[in-house]
N, C-alpha and C positions, 0 to 999 in steps of 0.2 A: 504494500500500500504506500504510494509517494504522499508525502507530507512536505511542506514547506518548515523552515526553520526556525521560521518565529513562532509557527502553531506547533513544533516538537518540543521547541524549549518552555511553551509556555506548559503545556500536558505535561511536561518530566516536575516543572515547578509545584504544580498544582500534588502530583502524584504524590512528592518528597512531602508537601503540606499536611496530605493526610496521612502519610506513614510515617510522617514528625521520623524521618531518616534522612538523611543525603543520600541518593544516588550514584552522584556524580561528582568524584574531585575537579573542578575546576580551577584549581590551582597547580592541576599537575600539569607537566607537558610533555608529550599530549595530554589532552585531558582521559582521564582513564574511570572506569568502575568504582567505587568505594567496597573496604568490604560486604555491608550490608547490598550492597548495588548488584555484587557477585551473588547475592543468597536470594535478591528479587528474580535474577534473570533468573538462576535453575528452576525458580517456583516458577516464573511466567512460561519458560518450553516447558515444561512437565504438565500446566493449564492445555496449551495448545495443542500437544501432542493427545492427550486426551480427549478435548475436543474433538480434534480431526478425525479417533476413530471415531467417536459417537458418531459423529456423520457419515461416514462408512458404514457404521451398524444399520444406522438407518435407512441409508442408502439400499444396502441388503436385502432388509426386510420388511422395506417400504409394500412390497406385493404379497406379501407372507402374512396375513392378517386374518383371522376366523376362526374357526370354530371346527376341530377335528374331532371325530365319534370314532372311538378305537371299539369292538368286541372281542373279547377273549377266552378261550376255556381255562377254567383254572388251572390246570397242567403250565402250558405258556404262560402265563401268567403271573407265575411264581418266583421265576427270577428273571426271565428275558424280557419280557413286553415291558415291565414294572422301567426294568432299566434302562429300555431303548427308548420309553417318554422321557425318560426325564433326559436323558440327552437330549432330546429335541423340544424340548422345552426350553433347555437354558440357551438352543441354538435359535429357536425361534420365540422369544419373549410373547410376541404379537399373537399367537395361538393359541387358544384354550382347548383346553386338551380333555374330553370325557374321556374314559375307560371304563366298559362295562366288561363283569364278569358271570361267564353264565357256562351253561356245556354247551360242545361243539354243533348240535342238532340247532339250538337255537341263534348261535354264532351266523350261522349259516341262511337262518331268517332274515335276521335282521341285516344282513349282505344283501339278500336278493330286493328286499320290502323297502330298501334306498335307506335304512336307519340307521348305518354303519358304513363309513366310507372305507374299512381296512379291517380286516379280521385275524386273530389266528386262532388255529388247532391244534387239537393232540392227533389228528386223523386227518385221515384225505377226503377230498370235498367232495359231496354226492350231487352236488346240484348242478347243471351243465351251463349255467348263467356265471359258474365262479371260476375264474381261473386261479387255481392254485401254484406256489412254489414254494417247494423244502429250503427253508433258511437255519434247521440247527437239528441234532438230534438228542432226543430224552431214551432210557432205560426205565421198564417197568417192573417193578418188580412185587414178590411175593411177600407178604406181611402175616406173621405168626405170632399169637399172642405170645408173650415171655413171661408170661408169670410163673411165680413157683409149680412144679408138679404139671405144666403142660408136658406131654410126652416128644413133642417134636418141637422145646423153643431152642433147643442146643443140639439138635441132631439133622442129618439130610433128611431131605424128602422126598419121595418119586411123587409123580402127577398120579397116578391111579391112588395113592394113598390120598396124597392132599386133597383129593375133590371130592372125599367124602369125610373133611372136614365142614362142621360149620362156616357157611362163608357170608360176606358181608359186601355186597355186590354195588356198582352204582347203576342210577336210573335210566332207563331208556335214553338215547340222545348223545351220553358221554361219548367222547370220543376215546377215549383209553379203554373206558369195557367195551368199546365197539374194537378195537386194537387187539386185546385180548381176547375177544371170542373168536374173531378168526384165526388166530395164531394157536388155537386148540383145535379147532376144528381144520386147519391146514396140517396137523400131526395127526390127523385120527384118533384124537382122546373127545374122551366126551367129555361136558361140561360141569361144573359142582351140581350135585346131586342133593346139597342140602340147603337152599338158601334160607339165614334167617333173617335178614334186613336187608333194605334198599334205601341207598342215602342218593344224598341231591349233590352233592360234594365233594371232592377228594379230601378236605378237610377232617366230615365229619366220616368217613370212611375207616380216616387214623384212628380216631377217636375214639371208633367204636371197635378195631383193634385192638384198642390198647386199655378200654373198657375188658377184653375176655372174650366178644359175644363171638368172633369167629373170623377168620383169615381173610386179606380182600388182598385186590390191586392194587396196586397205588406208582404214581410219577418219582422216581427217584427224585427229578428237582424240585420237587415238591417237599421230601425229605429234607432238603441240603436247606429249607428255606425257613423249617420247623425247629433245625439244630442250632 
């Protein structure tokens, strides 16, 4: 910015007035900085410099502005989805971010019915309006109650044995017991044979593990997120 001379010196006098400092040795020659003069300038580029990004930020994410509706199954949602908002949250300020948690059947509603612009799952997508892609993989695994005097909470297990434990299943919809039925029935094993509860949740699934009432499935990440 060009300034004339008389309007710099007048602005530097005015400045020093209210910072009741000198600025300016004019007594030196050349005339040079005072020390406080050297401790305005690094405060004023480090001002500037700040500035400048803000207006790059902005700049940025001047078109980045609304309203995103994320759906998830609780499996994803346990430690990936959780953490991929909020990365893009701190990346795009301007965003507000929903995240709804549900099972994959209804994940997949609310994709097609336009009430979720991005979805994930524990399972692959049934509906031919979604195009799906694999971005990470989970392990599921078998959960045995450990209380005292269970006969199998410290020993292997075969699948013909296990499925005629008490089991503790999730509800229609899930994409993980949608995972696990057919990864049984692509071995030729048949299914548990005794179900005594159906939960809504891979939460309450744990829960009800580790209540006693009987053995379920469960998301490893979903473990890693409870320890």
């Amino acid at each position: 910015v060009s300034m004339s001379q008389p309007t710099a010196s007048r602005r530097l006098k005015a400045m020093e007035q209210e910072l009741g400092e000198r600025l300016v040795d004019r007594e030196a020659h050349p005339m040079s900085l005072t020390p406080f003069g050297f401790l305005f300038l690094d405060f004023a580029d480090d001002v500037l410099k700040r500035y400048r990004a803000l207006l790059m930020n902005a700049d940025q994410n001047q078109s980045i502005i609304g309203r995103l509706t994320v759906a998830t199954s609780s499996s994803p949602a346990a430690r990936l989805v959780t953490r991929w908002m909020a990365d893009f949250v701190a990346s795009h300020p301007g965003v507000h971010v929903e995240l709804w948690e549900m099972n994959s059947r209804e994940v997949e509603e609310r994709l097609v019915n336009g009430d979720a612009v991005i979805g994930f799952t524990g399972a692959d997508a049934g509906h031919p309006d979604i195009a799906a892609l694999p971005i990470a993989e989970d392990e599921i695994v078998l959960l045995i109650p450990n209380h005292a005097g269970h006969p199998y909470a410290h020993r292997p297990i075969d699948w013909d044995t296990a499925r005629r434990l008490p089991f503790v299943v999730r509800r229609p919809g899930s994409g993980t017991q949608q995972v696990v039925d057919q990864a049984i029935r692509s071995r030729g094993w048949e299914l548990p044979s005794h179900v005594v509860m159906e939960v809504g949740s891979a939460a309450a699934l744990i829960d009800a593990v580790e209540a006693g009432l009987g053995a379920g499935f469960v998301s490893r990440e979903l473990l890693f997120r409870r320890e």
